[in-house]
N, C-alpha and C positions, 0 to 999 in steps of 0.2 A: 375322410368323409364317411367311411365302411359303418364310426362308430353313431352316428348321426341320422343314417341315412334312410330310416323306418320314420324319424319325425320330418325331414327336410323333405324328403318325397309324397307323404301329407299336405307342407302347405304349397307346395310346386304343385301338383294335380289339382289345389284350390284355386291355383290361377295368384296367390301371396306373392310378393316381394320382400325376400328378408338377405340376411348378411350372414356369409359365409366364412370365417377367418380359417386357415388350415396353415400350419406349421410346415415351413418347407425348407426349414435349414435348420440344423443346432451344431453348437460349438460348445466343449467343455460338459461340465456336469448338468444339461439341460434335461427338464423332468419330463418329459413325452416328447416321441419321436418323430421324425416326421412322416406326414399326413394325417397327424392326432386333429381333429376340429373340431369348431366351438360355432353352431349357427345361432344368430339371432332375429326375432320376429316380434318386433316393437317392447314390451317388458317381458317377452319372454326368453331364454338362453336355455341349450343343450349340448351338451358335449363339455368339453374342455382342453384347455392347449398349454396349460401349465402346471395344473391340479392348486390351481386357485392367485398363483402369484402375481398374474397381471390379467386376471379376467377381466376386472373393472374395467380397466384402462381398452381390453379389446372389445368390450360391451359397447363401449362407449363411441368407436370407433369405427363398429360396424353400422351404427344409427346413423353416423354422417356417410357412410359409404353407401348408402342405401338412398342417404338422401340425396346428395350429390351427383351419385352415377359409376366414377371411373375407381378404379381398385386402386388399394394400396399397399406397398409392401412395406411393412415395419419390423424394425428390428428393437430386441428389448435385451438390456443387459444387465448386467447386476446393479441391485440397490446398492445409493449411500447410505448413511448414517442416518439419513432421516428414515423415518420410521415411514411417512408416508409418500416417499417418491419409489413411483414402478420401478419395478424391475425386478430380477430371480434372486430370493437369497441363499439359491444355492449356488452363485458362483458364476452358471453356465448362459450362454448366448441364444436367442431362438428369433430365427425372421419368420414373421408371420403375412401370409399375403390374406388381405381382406379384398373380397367382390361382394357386388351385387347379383343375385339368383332370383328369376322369374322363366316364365316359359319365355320371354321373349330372351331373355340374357343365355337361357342353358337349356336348348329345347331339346337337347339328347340325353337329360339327367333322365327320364322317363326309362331308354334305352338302356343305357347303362344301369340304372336299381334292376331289368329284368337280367341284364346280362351276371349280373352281383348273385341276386334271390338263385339261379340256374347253375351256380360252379364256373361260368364261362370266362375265360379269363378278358378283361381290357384294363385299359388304360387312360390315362386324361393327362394331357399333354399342354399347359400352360405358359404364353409368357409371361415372366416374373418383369424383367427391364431388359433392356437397351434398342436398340434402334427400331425393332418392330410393334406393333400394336400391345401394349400392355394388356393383357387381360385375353388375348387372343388366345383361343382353345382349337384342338386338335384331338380328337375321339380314335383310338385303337385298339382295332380288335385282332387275334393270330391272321385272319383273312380278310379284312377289309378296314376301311376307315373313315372318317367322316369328320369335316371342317377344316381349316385351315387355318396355320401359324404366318402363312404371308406368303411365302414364294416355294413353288415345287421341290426345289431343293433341298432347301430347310425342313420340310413335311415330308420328305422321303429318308433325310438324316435322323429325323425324330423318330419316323417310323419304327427304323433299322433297329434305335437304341433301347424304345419302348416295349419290344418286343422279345428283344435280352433280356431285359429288366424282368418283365412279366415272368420269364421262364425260373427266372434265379428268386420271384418274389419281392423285386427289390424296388423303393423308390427314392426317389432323390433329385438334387438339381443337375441339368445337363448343359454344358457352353457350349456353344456355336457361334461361326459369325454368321452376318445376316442373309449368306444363301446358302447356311448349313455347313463351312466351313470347321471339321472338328480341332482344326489346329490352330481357332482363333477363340477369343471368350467375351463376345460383342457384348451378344445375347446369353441372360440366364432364363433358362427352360425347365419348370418342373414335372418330372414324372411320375405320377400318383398312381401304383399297381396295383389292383385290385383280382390279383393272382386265386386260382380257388386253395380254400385252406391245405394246409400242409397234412401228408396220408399219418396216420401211427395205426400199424399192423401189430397189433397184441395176439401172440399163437400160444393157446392154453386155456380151457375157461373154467379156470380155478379163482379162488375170493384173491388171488393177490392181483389179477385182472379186473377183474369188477373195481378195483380200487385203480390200477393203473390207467382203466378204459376213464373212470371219473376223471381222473388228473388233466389224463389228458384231451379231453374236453375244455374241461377248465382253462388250457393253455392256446388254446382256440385249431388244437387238431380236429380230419377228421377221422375219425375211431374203428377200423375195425376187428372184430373180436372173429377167430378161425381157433374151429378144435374137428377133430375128427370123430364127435363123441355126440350124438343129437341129444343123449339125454343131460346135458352138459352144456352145450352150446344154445342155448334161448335167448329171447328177447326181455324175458321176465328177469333172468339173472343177469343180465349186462342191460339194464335202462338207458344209461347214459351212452352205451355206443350207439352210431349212424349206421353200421350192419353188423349182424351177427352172423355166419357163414359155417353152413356143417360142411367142413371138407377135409381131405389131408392135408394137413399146412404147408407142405414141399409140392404137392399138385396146386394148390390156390396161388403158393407164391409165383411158382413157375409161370401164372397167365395172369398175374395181377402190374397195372401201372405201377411201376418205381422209377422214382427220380433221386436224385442230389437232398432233396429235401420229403425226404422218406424216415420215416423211425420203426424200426422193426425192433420188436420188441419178446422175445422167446424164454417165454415162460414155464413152458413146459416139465424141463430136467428130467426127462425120461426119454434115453439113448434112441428108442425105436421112431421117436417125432423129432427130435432135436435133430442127430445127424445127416438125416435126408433136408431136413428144414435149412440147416445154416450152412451145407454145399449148395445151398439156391442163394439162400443171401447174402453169403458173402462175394458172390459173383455177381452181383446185381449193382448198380449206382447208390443205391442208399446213403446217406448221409450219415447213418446212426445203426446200428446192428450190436444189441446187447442180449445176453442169455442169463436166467436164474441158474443157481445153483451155490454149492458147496465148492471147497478151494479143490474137493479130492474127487467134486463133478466135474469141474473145470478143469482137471486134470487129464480123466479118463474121456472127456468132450473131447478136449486139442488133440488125443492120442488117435481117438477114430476118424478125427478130422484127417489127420493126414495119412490113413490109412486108405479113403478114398480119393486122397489125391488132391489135396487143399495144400499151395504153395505156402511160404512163411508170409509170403506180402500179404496174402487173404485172411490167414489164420491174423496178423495182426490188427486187421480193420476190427475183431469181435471185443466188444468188451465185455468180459466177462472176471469175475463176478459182476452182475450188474449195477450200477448206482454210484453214488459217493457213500462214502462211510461214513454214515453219518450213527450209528451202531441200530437202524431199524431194525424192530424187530415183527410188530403189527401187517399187516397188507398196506393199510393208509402209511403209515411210516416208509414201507419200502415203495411206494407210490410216490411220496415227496423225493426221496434220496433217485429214484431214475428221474423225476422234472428236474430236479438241482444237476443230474448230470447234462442232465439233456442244455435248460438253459448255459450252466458253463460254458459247455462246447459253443453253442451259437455264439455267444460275443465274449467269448476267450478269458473268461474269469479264474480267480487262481483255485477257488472252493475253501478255501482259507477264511478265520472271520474278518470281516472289515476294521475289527479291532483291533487286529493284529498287524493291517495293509495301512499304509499314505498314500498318497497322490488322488489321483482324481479317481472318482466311484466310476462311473460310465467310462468305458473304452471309448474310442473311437470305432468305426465299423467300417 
């Protein structure tokens, strides 16, 4: 809904009735993930839940659910041979659940787009089928909550799991049975996390920054640029990050949030910022901790590293030289090569060309 939610909150605050489809399962090489959505508002459509393979089919579908009233969960699978029967021709599976959205259907989308616009992390908690109210919503946030899936139980089990989710970023469907039992699969529940974007900490504000702080934008982080240098560190030379920060990178990192889903990113390659910097980060939950440099910087790096006392386990979370080899040599070239490592890492790719690989393109996650 995230990609949607600047037009659907428009015709909601208009007091409009329109149709909602959002992707809440995929199997196999399915083209958007879930929670990708496509709203519809009489001839008009935004978003997309396929990148075009069965839009019609959900166009069409949200106009009766709209008119009708009660939601529907649809599953689309691969085309036949005919040319013109729905479904993916790429192979893979995708359930789509269609509602109907007005203030009267969703009087907390209001809440929630402020909770979204502010970094705050919630959640939206629907049931998909089985024994309980189809279409029935569940609103949470880290401290509180608002509506209900059916019985206390169920809305306290949902709570628990939405709340994990939100932390990890993750959304997906959850079974239960119908008083929240996790060891039954009555009911499916979907949980749509609308987590605030994921940190990338760039230390160094040299042109290969300004190209990494772009990237990662582009990859929907949010960016911030730390140099210890004010005539260096501005908002003019790094546009595309969210802060720019004059500090030492080892004091900023020392008092800055780090999670699991962190990318620190050290750019520097000058002994005096890197080694105080990466005995911070590599002690830290981070998800991601890579350093610029040379194979004979990376050398004399790991030597001071463990001169202040950085275990083997630590020294091996750092990746260094940074990126995949992709042979960058530009700023933007070696801005591509850390996104291609960065995405690798998240959904376990081999970095090899697809040319080379069989089986299915999309892992499982």
């Amino acid at each position: 809904m995230r990609d949607v939610l600047s037009q659907i909150i428009r015709w909601w605050e208009a007091g409009e009735s329109f149709g909602l489809a959002t992707v809440v399962n995929t199997f196999r090489s399915a083209p958007r993930p879930p929670g990708a959505s496509m709203a519809v508002l009489r001839s008009e459509a935004v978003g997309s839940v396929s990148g075009g393979c069965v839009e019609g089919a959900v166009y069409e579908l949200a106009g009766e659910v709209v008119a009708s009233g009660p939601p529907v969960l649809q599953r689309y699978g691969v085309s036949d041979d005919d040319a013109f029967t729905v479904g993916l021709t790429c192979g893979g599976i995708i359930d789509i659940f269609v509602e109907k959205i007005s203030r009267e259907t969703f009087p907390e989308l209001g809440e929630i787009a402020a909770s979204i616009d502010k970094h705050e992390p919630v959640a939206v908690a629907t049931i998909l089928s089985g024994p309980g109210t189809v279409g029935a919503r569940r609103v949470i946030w880290p401290d509180r909550s608002s509506g209900s899936l059916g019985s206390e139980r169920l809305d306290q089990a949902v709570d628990d799991d939405a709340r994990g989710m939100l932390a990890q970023g993750s959304t997906g469907v959850r079974r239960y049975g119908a008083a929240g039992e996790r060891r039954l699969d009555d009911l499916q529940v979907f949980v749509h996390s609308f987590a605030p974007p994921p940190r990338m900490l760039v230390f160094g504000a040299i042109d290969f920054a300004a190209a990494v702080a772009r990237i990662g934008k582009f990859l929907g982080y949010h960016v911030v640029v730390c140099d210890a240098r004010p005539v260096f560190a501005t908002t003019k030379r790094f546009p595309d990050a969210d802060e720019v920060i004059v500090k030492w990178p080892h004091d900023y990192l020392s008092e800055a949030h780090v999670d699991e889903r962190t990318v620190i990113c050290v750019l520097t390659h000058d002994p005096k910022f890197d080694v105080p910097l990466l005995e911070v980060a590599l002690r830290t939950d981070a998800g991601y901790v890579g350093a610029m440099g040379s194979r004979r910087t990376h050398e004399d790096r790991m030597a001071r590293l463990r001169e202040v006392g950085l275990s083997e386990s630590e020294l091996a979370r750092l990746r260094s030289p940074i990126g995949l080899d992709l042979g960058s040599r530009t700023p933007e070239e070696t801005a591509v090569s850390i996104a291609a490592e960065l995405i690798q890492l998240r959904w376990g790719g081999s970095g090899r060309p697809l040319t080379d690989t069989d089986g299915r393109i999309h892992r499982d996650i």
